[in-house]
PLY file of the C-alpha trace (Angstrom):
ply
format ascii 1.0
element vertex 65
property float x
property float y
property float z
element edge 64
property int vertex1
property int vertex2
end_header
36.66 -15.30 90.06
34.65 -13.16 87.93
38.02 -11.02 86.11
38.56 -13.44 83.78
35.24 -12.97 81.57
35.34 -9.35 82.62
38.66 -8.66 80.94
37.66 -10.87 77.92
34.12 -9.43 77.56
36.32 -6.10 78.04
38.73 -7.02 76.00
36.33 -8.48 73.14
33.90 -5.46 73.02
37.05 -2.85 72.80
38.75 -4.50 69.83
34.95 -4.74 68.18
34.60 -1.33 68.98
37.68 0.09 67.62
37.59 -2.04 64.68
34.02 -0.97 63.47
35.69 2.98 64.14
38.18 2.13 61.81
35.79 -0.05 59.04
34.11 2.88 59.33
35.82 5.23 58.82
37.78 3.46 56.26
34.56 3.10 53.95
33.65 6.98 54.47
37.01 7.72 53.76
37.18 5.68 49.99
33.16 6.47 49.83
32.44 3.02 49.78
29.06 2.41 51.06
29.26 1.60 54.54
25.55 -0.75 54.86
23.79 -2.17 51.83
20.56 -1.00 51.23
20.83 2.24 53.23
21.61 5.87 52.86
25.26 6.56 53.36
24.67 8.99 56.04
22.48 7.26 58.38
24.80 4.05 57.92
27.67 5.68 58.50
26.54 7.82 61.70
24.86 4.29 63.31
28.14 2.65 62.69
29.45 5.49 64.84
27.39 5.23 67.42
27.82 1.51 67.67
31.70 1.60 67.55
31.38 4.17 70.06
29.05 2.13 72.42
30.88 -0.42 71.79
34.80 1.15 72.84
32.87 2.44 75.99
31.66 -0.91 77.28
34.96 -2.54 76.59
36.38 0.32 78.51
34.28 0.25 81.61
34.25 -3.50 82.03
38.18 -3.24 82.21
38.13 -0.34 84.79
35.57 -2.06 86.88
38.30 -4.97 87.03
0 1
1 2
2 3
3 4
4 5
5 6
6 7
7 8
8 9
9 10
10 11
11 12
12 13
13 14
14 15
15 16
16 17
17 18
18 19
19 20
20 21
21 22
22 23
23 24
24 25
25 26
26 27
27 28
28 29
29 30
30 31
31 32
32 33
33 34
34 35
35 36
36 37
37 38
38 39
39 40
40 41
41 42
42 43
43 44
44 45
45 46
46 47
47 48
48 49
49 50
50 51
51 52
52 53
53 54
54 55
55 56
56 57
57 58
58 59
59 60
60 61
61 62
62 63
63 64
């Protein structure tokens, strides 16, 4: 009984993931600042590491389906 909030949870955190990959890389790309308030560099690597993260748990709660 527990797939269904798996594969959402999965589901959810994957499109986050890939999403902040692609705002993110998006800003670097046009040099728009990617955080207010923040060096562009550490902004831009943290978003990294988040949208990375966050692809990997969306990925292993739908293989653990």
């Amino acid at each position: 009984m527990e797939s269904g909030p798996e594969a959402f949870a999965g589901v959810a955190f994957a499109l986050f993931g890939a999403g902040l990959l692609v705002w993110t890389g998006a800003c670097a790309r046009t040099g728009t600042p990617v955080a207010e308030g923040v060096s562009r560099p550490v902004a831009a690597v943290t978003a990294l590491l988040a949208g990375v993260l966050f692809l990997i748990t969306g990925a292993w709660l739908l293989v653990a389906l």
